[in-house]
N, C-alpha and C positions, 0 to 999 in steps of 0.2 A: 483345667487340669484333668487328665484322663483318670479314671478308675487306677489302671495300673500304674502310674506314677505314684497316685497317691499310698496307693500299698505300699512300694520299694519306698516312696519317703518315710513312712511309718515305721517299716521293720531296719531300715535305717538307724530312724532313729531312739528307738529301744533299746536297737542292739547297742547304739554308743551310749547309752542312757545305763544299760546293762554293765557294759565293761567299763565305763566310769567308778561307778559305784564298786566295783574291785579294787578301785586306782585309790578311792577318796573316800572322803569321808562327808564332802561336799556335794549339793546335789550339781546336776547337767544344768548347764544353763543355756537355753535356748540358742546364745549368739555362735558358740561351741560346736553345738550340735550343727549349726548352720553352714559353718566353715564343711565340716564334715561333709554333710550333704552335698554342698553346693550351690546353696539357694540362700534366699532372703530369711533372716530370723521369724517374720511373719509366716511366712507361710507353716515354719517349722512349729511354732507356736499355735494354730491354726489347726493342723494335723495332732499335736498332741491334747489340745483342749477335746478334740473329738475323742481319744485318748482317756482321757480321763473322766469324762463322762462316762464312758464304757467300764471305769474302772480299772484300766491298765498302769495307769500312772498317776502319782500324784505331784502335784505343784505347790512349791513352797516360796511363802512370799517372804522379806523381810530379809536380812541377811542371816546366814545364804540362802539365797534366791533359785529357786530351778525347779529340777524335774527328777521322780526318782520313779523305781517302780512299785507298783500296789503290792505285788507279790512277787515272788521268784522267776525269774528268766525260763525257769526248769517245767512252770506249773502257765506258761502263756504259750500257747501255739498261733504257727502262722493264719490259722481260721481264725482264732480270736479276735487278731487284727486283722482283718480282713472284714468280719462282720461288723466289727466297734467301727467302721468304715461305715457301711452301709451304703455301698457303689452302687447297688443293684447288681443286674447279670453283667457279664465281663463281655460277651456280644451283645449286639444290638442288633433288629432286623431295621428295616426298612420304615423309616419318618414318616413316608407318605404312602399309600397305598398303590401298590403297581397295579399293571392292567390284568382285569379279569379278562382278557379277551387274547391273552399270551399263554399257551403252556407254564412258560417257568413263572411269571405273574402270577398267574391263578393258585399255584400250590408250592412256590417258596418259601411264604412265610409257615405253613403248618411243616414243612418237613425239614428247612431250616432251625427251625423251634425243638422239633424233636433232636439234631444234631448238638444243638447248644446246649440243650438241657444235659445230654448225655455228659457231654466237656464237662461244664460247670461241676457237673454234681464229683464225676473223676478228680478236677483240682481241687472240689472243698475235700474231700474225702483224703488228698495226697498234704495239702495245707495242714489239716488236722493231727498229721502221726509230728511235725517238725516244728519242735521246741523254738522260742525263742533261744536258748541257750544253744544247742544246736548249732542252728542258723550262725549264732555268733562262734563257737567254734570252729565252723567250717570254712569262715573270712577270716578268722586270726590263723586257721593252720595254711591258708591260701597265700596271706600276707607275709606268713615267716616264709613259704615256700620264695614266694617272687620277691620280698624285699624283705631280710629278716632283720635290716639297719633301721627299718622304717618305725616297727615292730618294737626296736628297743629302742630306739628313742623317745617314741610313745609314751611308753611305761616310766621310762626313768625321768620323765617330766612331771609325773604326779606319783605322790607320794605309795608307794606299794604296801596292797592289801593282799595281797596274791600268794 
């Protein structure tokens, strides 16, 4: 799985991990969260372990069972998960060594390196001002826009903390 999957599955699943816990009183439970995403409960389970090592979230065993967050939606930014990741850089240069005996061989990877470094550092820097909370705000005001049936069916499935 790429770096940036693993991000969007992450702030995924936060963010329903997030707006859960308005809904309930129960935590997130993996298989939930998985529908949501789209993917295999594994993997989703997977991603939040790395999660909560980092201390984003905690796991709760026994009934009920799930996933809540350490702290407030309001006080986690998208760097935070990003690093609790630990992808490395979101480019990659080149596996193998190109030819020194080619112009763009011989000095793509130092001048490539400087253009990556400059990205990276611009995203960590644009990641860091954008709240988990936020981020979830801006999918719940996008989702009342495109489908506000969607929206309230949602909510009036789990018990309202809102």
């Amino acid at each position: 799985m790429s770096a940036n999957s693993r991000l969007t599955i992450a702030v995924h699943a936060l963010a329903w991990v997030a707006l859960h816990s308005k809904l309930s009183d129960s935590p997130a439970t993996s298989g939930d969260i998985a529908v949501s995403v789209g993917t295999n409960a594994v993997v989703v389970r997977r991603v939040l372990g790395v999660l909560r090592d980092a201390g984003l979230v905690e796991a709760h065993r026994g009934k009920p069972a799930g996933w809540t967050l350490s702290r407030p939606a309001t006080e986690i930014t998208l760097l935070d998960v990003k690093m609790a990741l630990d992808d490395g850089l979101a480019y990659s240069l080149h596996s193998s060594l190109p030819s020194k005996n080619c112009p763009i061989g011989l000095s793509i990877k130092p001048a490539l390196f400087d253009i990556y470094d400059t990205a990276e550092k611009a995203a960590n820097e644009k990641l860091d001002c954008v709240t988990l909370q936020q981020a979830l705000d801006d999918f719940l005001t996008r989702t009342k826009r495109a489908k506000p049936e969607l929206l309230a069916r949602f909510v009036k499935a789990l018990p309202s903390r809102i």
